[in-house]
N, C-alpha and C positions, 0 to 999 in steps of 0.2 A: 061478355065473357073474355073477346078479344083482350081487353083492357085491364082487367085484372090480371090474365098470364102475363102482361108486360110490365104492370106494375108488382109482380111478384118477382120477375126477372132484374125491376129494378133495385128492388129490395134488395136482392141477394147481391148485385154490383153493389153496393152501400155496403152489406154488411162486408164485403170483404175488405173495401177501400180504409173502412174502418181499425177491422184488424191490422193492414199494411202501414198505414200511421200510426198507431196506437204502437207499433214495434219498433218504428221508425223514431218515434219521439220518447220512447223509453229506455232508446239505445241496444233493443234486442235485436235488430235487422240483421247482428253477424252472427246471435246465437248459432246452435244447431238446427232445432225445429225450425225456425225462419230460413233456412235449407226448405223447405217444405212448405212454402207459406199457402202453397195452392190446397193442403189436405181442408183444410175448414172450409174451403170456396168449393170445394167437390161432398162435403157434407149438406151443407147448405145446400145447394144446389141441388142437390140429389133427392133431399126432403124439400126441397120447390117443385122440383116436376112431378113427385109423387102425388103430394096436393095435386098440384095442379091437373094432371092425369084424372086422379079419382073424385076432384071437388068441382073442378073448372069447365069438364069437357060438357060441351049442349048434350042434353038430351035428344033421343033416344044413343047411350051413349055407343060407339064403335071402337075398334082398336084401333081404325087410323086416325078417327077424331082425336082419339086418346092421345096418340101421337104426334099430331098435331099441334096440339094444347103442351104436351112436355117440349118440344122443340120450339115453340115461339117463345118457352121462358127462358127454357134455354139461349136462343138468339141474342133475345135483348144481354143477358147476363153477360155473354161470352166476347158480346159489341162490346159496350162497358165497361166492362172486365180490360179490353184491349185498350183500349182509348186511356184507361189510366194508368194501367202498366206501363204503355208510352212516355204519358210526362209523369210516371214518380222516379223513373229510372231515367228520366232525360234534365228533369226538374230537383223534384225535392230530393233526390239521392244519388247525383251525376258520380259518384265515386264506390258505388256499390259492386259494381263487377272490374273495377282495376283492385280494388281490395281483396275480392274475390278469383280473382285471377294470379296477386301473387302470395296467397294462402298456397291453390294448386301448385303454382311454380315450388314455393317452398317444401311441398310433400313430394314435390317429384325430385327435388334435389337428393331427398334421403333414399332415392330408390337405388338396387344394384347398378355400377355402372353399366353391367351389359343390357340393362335397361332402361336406362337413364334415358338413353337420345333417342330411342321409340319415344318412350312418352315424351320429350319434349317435341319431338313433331309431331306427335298428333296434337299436344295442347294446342301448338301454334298454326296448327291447320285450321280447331275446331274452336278458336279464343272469336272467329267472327260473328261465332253464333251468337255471343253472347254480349249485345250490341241493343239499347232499347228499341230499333226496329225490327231488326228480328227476334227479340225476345216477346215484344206482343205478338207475332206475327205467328209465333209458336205458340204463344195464349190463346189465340182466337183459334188457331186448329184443333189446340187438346178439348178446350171446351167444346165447341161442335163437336167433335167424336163423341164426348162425351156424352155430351146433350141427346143426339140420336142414339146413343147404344141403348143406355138407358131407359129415353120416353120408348123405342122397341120395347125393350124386356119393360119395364113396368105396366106400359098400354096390354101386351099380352097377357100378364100375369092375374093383371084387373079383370079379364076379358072371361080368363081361365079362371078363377075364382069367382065374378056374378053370376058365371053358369052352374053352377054348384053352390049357390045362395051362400056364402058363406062369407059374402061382406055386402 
């Protein structure tokens, strides 16, 4: 069962890397939604740990089995997940966030001047976050939070409804 939740976790690092190329070589990476490119990897994912909660966990099942089983797919996914965000943002897209950086610069230029040089120190305070070690480094966080908030509430949820026969 170990095996499966990891190769479902790999799946979903695939399906996303997938999407992140597939935007990459169609020229959408500056769209809007590509602003967002984590929502599909949080869909995905989200219906992997559910599987995987409700299909994967050994029998007699429990709710920390349950949770369990959602956070090792999560794991693998979240590792994965990091490791490519690394070199697509270091590699195949080294000009993604100085492009993105003077997008910001240019909307902060149209701001009131009494506001103008707040936002320009904070850009330039928080422009290091946005750096491909810290920006995986950020990916492997949200995912794990995500991964545990989750396999909780779906392992409970599971738990709370096979007590009431109703899946």
């Amino acid at each position: 069962m170990k095996k499966n939740q990891a190769l479902l976790g790999i799946y979903c690092a695939i399906a996303y890397f997938a999407w992140k190329l597939a935007l990459y070589y169609t020229a959408h990476q500056y769209d809007i939604f590509p602003h967002f490119p984590v929502v599909p990897l949080l869909i995905v994912l989200g219906l992997a740990i559910i599987y995987s909660v409700t299909k994967l966990t050994p029998e007699p099942f429990t709710p920390i089995e349950g949770f369990k089983s959602g956070v090792r797919t999560g794991l693998v996914t979240a590792v994965l997940t990091m490791l490519f965000v690394y070199i697509y943002y270091s590699v195949v897209d080294p000009s993604f966030f100085a492009v993105q950086n003077a997008e910001i610069r240019a909307a902060i230029e149209a701001f009131p001047e009494a506001e103008r040089q707040e936002a320009l120190t904070n850009f330039e305070n928080n422009k290091k976050m946005f750096q491909p070690f810290n920006y995986s480094a950020m990916t492997l966080s949200g995912l794990m939070a995500f991964s545990l908030v989750f396999s909780i509430i779906t392992a409970g949820l599971y738990e709370m409804f096979r007590k009431f026969n109703t899946i």
